[in-house]
N, C-alpha and C positions, 0 to 999 in steps of 0.2 A: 282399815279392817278388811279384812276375806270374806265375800257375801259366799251364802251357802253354797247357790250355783259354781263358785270360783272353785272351792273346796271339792264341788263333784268332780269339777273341771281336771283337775288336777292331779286328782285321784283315778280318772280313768284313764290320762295320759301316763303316770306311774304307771298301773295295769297294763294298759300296752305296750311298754316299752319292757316290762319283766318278764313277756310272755312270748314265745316265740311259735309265730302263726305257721299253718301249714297252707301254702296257694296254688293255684294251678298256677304251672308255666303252660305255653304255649303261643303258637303264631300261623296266623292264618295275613297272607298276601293279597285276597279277593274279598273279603267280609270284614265284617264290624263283630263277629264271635269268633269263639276258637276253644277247642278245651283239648286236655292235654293230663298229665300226670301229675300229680301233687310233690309239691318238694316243703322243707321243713327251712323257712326265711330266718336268715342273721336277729338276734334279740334288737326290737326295734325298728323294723320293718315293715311295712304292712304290703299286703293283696292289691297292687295295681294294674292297671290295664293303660297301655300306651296308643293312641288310634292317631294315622293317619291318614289325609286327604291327599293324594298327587296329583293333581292337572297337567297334562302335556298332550301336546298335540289334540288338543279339542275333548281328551277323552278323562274322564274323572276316575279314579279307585279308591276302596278303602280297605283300610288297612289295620289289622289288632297287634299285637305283644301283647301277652300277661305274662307276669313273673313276681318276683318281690321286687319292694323299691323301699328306697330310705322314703320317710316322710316329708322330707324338704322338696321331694319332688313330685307329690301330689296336687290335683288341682292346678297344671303346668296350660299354657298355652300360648303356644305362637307360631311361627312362619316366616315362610324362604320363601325369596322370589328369586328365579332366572330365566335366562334367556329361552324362549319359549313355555315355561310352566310356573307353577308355583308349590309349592308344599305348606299345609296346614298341622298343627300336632297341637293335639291336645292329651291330658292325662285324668286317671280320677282312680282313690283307692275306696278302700273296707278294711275293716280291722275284724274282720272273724275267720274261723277255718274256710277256707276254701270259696270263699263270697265269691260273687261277680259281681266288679265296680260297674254302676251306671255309665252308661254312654254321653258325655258332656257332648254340649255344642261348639262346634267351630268354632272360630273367630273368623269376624269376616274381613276380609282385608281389602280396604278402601284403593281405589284405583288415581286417585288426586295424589301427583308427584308433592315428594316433597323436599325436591332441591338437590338431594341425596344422588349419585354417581356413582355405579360400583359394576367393577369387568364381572365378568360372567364367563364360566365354561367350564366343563365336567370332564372328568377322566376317568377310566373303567378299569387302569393298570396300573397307576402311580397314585400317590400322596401327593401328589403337585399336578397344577394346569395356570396357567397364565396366555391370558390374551390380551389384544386390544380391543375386543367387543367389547362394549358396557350396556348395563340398562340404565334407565331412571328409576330410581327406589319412588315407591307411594306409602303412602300410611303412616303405619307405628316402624315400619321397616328401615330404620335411620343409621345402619349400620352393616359393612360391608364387610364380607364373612368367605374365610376359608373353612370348609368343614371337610376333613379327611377324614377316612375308614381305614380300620387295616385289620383283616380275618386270618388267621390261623387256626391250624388242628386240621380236621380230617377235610377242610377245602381251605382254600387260600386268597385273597383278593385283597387289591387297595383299591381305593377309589379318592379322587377329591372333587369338589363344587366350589364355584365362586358365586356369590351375589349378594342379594340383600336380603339381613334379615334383623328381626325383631332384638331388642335389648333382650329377652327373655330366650333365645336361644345361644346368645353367645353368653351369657351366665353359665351355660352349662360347662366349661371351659374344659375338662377331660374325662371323660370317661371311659370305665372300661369293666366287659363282665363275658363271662363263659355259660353258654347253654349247646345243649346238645353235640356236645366234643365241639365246639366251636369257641373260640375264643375272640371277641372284639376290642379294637382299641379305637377311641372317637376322639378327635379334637376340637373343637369350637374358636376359630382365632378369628378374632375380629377386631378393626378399627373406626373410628367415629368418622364422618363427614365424607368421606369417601373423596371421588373426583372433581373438582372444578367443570362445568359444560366447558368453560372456557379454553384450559387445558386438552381435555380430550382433543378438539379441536387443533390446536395448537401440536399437542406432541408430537404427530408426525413429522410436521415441517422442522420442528425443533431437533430430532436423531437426525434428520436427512441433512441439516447443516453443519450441527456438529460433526457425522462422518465424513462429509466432503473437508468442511473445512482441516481436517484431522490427516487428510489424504492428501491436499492440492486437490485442483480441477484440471484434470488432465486435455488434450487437448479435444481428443474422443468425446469426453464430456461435455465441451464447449460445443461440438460442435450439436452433440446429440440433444443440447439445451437448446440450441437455438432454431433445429429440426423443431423440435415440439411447440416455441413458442409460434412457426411459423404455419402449421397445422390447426392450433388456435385460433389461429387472426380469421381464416377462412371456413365459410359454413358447406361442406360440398352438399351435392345429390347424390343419392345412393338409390339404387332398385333393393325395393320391398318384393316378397313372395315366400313361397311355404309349396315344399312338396316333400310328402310321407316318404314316396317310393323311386328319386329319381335323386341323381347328384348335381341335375340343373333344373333352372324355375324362372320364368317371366313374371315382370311385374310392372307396379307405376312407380313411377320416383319422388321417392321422399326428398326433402331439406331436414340435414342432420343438425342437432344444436351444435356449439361449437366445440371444435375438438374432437369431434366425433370423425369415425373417418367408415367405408364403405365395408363390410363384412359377411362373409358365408361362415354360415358357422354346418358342418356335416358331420352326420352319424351313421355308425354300422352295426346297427342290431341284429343279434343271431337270436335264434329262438325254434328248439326243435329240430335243430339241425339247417333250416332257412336265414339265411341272409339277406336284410335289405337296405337299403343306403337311401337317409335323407339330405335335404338341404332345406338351410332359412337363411336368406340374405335382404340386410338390415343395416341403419348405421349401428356401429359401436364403439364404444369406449377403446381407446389405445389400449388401455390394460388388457384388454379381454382378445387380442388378436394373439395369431399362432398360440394359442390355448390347444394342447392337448390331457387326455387323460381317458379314465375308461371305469366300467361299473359291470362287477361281477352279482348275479342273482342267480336262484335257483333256476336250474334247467336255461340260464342264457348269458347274454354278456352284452355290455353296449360300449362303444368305442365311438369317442367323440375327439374332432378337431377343427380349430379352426384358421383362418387367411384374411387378408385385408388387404386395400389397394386406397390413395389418396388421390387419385381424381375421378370428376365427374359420371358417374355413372359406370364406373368401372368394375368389371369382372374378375373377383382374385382367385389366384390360382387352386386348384384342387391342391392340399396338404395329404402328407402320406398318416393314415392312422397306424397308431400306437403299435408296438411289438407287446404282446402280454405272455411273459412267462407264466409258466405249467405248472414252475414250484413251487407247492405250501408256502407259505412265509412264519405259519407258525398263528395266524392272527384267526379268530372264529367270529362269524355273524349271524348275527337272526336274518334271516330274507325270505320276504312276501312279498305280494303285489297285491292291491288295491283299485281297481276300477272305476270305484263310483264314491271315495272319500279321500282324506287328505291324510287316514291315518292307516297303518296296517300292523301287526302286533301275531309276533309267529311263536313256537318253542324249537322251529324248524330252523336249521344254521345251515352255513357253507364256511369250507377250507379256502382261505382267501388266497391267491400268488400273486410271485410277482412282486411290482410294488403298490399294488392294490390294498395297502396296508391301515384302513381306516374303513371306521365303520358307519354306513354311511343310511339316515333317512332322506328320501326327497321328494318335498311333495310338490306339487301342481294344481295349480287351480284357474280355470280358466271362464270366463262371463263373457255374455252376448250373445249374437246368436246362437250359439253350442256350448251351453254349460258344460264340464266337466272337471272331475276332482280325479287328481288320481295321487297311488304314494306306493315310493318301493322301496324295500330298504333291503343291504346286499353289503359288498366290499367296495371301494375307491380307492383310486387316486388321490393324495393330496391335495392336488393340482382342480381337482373336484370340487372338493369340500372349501376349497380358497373361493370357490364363487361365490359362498354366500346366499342372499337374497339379491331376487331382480325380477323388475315386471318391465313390459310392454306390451305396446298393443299395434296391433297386424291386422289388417284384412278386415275390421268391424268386432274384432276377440280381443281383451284383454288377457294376458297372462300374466301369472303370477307364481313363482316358482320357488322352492327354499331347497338349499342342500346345507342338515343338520350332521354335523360327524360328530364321535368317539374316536378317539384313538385306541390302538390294544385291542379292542374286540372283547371276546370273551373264551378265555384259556380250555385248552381241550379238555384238560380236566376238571373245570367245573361248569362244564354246558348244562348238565342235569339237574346242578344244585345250585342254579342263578335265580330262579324265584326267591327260594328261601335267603340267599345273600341280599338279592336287593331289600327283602324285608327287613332284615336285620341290620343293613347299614342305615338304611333309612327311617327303619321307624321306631327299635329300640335301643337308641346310642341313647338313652336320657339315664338309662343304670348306668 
């Protein structure tokens, strides 16, 4: 039998679904409110509010959408994790004219891995990104997720993400809806289980045999193998030192681990029209030798290169810095500087050249005697943003450094209206 309650039940869901509500649309990128114009929602619909949470780089936002939504997607909640941040979304409706849904809480997302392996990495110009970075999924987050954007009408952008996220965002599987002469279209594609740790590990050696093997091993190669194994076997001494303002530095000799061979690594900062050239020599990683590349910022430029030499205590040559073309390439950046933290966050861009064709955060964080944070974010090199994360420690300082890129930048014509895209790729792809 139908208890009375079931009958109200039922009856007021008929009622709402006969009746088509009038809600604000609207979007606000800095706040948890927002109000906007009334629009008259599809029969069946009700008054939602879409809120989310972004962490990156240490600094927290929130975030609104109101608009209509079907019903099936009220009361939503979950979350993205990636490489450096995370993303929380939650949803909650009302069924009268023009309501304002309640502000739901979070979800908190537990930091205990949970075995889960998934690449990570973002792009700001295409529907596609693939790397070999991965993170470790934690939580409820057991599944590893491409989520694309794609904006048309009066601005234009794709964007894609990798990582991990919740079963409750990859339910959302495609969506797509138009506000404000804007048109979106969102995918949600995900697979279960993600990477093997063991794999990840493994793959590189695994492509580097199958192309050799694929090729022959030329004799070049034999010999260039047996070069490195024999760089290996011996641990040299290398002179430590740091000087801001000079392209030479004294110091005391370190024992590199092994493999490591002797390195200066030198920079040419301009700034204001002043130029000054540093040096820091150190062991380092084979990879990281004759490394050039360069970093465009407002009002300056930094140009970096570096040399190595494999015996004792040895001085490598000065390397010639980079040539940087004058001409646009076509690619825009947000670029600030930061002093005294690891984040910086502008509305202010530069025209990138050259092949400075990536866009580039990087921050530094330094302990011991002389604490200091610092972050700039501008245009790069490739060749840049291939560094990655790296620490050392010098002189009684620890350092700690990250270079985060995008590719693509952000299009000259929609510099103005990247608030409003990032809100809208982000936070209302659930209609």
């Amino acid at each position: 039998m139908i208890s009375l309650t079931g009958i109200l039940s039922l009856l007021s869901a008929l009622a709402a679904t006969s009746y088509a509500l009038s809600c604000t649309q609207c979007v606000s990128i800095t706040s948890s409110s927002c109000s906007g114009s009334s629009v008259t929602c599809p029969s069946g619909e009700q008054c939602g509010s879409v809120y989310t949470e972004t962490m990156a780089g240490g600094m927290t936002t929130t975030s609104i959408v109101r608009s209509c939504v079907p019903s099936s997607e009220c009361n939503f909640k979950g979350g993205i994790g990636f490489q450096h941040g995370k993303i929380n979304m939650v949803s909650s409706c009302c069924n009268t004219d023009n309501c304002n849904p309640t502000m739901p809480s979070f979800p908190t997302q537990r930091s205990n891995p949970n075995g889960v392996v998934c690449r990570s990495c973002i792009s700001a110009d295409s529907t596609w990104c693939y790397t070999p970075d991965t993170i470790q999924c934690t939580g409820d987050q057991n599944m590893c997720l491409l989520q694309t954007s794609k904006m048309s009408g009066s601005a234009s952008s794709s964007t894609a993400l990798r990582g991990c996220a919740t079963k409750s965002i990859c339910d959302l599987g495609s969506k797509s809806q138009s506000i404000g002469g804007l048109s979106v279209e969102a995918k949600y594609i995900c697979t279960s289980g993600g990477i093997s740790v063991r794999t990840v590990v493994l793959t590189p050696a695994i492509v580097c045999l199958l192309l050799q093997k694929l090729t022959m091993i030329s004799l070049t190669g034999i010999l260039s193998l047996l070069s490195a194994l024999a760089a290996t076997s011996y641990a040299l001494s290398c002179t430590q030192c740091v000087s801001p303002i000079s392209s030479s530095c004294l110091g005391s000799s370190v024992t590199c681990p092994s493999g490591y061979r002797c390195g200066s690594k030198y920079s040419e900062t301009t700034i204001g029209g002043m130029t000054t050239t540093g040096i820091e020599r150190s062991c380092v990683p084979s990879s990281e030798c004759n490394l050039k590349g360069s970093i465009g910022f407002l009002h300056g430029q930094m140009k970096m290169a570096s040399s190595c030499c494999n015996t004792d205590k040895c001085t490598p040559i000065i390397p010639s810095f980079p040539i940087i073309s004058s001409d646009p390439n076509g690619v825009v950046c947000r670029s600030c500087i930061s002093g005294d933290s690891t984040w910086c966050y502008t509305s202010d861009t530069i025209q990138c050249t050259g092949n400075e064709n990536m866009c580039l955060l990087q921050t530094s964080k330094m302990s011991g005697s002389v604490p200091v944070s610092t972050a700039i974010r501008g245009c790069a090199t490739k060749s840049v943003c291939d560094v990655g994360s790296q620490s050392y420690s010098i002189g009684g300082l620890s350092v700690e450094a990250k270079y985060i890129c995008t590719s693509g930048g952000i299009s000259v014509r929609t510099v103005v209206l990247t608030p409003a895209i990032v809100c809208l790729l982000l936070l209302k792809l659930f209609f």
